[in-house]
C-alpha positions, 0 to 999 in steps of 0.5 A: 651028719647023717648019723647025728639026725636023730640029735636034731629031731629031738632039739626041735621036738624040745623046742615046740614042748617048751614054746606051747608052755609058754603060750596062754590058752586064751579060754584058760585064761578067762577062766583063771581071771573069771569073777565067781557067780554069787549065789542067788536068791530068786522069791516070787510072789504067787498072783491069784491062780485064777483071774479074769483079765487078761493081764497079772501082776508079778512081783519078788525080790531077788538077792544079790539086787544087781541079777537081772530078772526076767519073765516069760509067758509059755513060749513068748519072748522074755520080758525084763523086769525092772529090779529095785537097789533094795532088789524088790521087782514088779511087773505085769504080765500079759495072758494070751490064752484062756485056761493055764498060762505058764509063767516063767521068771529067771533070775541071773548075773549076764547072760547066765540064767541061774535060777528060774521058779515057773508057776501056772495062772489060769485066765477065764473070762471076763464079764465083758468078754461074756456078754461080748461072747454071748452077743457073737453067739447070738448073732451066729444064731440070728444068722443062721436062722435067717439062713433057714427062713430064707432056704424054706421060703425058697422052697415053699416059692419053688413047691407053689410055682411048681404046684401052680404049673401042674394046675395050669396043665392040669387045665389045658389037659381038661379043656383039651379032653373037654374039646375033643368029647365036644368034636367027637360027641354029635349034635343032639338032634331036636324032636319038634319042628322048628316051624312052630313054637310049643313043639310040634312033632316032625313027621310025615304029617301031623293033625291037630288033636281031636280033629279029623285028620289021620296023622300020624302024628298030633298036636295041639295048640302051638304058635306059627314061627315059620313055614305053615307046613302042616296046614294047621293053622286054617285062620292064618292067624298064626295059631294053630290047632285052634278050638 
C-alpha cells in the first residue's frame, strides 16, 4: 500500500483537473452570451458660442434611436435626454458660471458610454443682469460714500470740540493771568484831594491862586464836596478860591 501512494495522488490530481473543466466560469459565461454593442453615431449640433442667458438649447441625433444620451455641465450631474424613435434628441442646458461653460454629451447602450462630443459655450451678461450689476455697484458706491461723510463729520465734530476746549482754557488762562496783574499791580494813587471837586492838589497847604497865601501849592476855583480843610472857601458857599 505504501508503495503504491503515488498511484493515489495522481487519480486525485486527475479528478480535480477533470471537475474544474466541467464547472462554468460564471464571467466567461456572460462574456460567451454578451450581445455585441452596436456601433454608434453621436451628432450634435453646436449652440451659439457666446450667449447671454443662462440657459442653451442642445440638440443632435443619435444612431442606433435606443442609446441613451446624456449631458453634463463641467463637473455637474449628468442630466438625461429624451431621444426620439427617429433618434432626434433636444434639451436645454443650465449655465452656472460666466465666461466658458464645458458641455458634455454621451451617448451609450447601458451603463457603457461609448462616444462623448464636448464643446464650449461662453455665457456673458444679460442686460438685465447689467443693470442688476450696475444698481449693486452703485449702491456699494453710495455706501461707501456715506461711510466717508459720516467718518469726516466725525472728524470735523471732534477737531471743533477739540478747538473749542483749547479756546475755553485758553480763556480761564487769560482771565487768571489778567487777576493775578490786577492783585499784583497796586491801586493808582489819585493826586487831588478827594475833599474838592476840579482837583485840588493834596499837599501840606494849598492857596488859592493870586491870593496872598504861601503855599506850597495853589489852586484855583473848585467846588467844596467834602471837608474845607484848606480854608478856601471863605464865604462857606461851597466854592472856593472865588474872584
Amino acid at each position: 500500500m505504501k508503495k503504491n501512494w503515488w498511484k493515489w495522488a495522481l487519480g486525485a490530481f486527475g479528478v480535480l483537473i477533470v471537475i474544474s473543466i466541467l464547472v462554468e466560469d460564471p464571467e466567461q459565461n456572460a462574456e460567451a452570451t454578451a450581445k455585441p454593442v452596436p456601433r454608434i453615431v453621436l451628432d450634435v449640433s453646436a449652440p451659439p458660442a457666446v450667449v447671454k442667458s443662462d440657459t442653451v438649447e442642445l440638440s443632435g441625433t443619435v444612431t442606433p434611436a435606443r442609446a441613451t444620451v446624456e449631458v453634463t455641465v463641467d463637473n455637474a450631474d449628468a442630466v438625461p435626454a429624451s431621444v426620439g424613435t427617429d433618434g432626434r434628441f433636444t434639451t436645454r442646458v443650465d449655465l452656472d458660471e460666466l465666461g466658458g461653460n464645458g458641455i458634455t454629451t454621451s451617448a451609450g447602450i447601458g451603463r457603457r458610454r461609448a462616444v462623448s462630443v464636448r464643446i464650449v459655450v461662453e455665457r456673458q451678461l444679460s442686460p438685465a443682469e447689467v443693470a442688476a450689476k450696475r444698481e449693486r455697484l452703485r449702491k456699494r458706491r453710495a455706501a461707501a460714500a456715506r461711510e466717508r461723510e459720516r467718518r469726516d463729520a466725525a472728524r470735523i465734530a471732534r477737531a471743533e470740540r477739540l478747538a473749542a476746549k483749547r479756546a475755553a482754557a485758553e480763556e480761564r488762562r487769560a482771565a487768571r493771568e489778567a487777576e493775578a496783574l490786577a492783585e499784583a499791580e497796586p491801586e493808582p494813587t489819585s493826586s487831588c484831594d478827594p475833599n474838592y471837586s476840579g482837583c485840588v492838589p493834596i499837599a501840606s497847604d494849598v492857596d488859592c491862586e493870586g491870593g496872598s497865601g504861601d503855599g506850597p501849592a495853589y489852586t484855583g476855583v473848585a467846588t467844596v464836596t467834602g471837608s474845607d480843610i484848606y480854608d478856601l472857601d471863605s464865604d462857606s458857599d461851597g466854592t472856593a478860591c472865588e474872584s
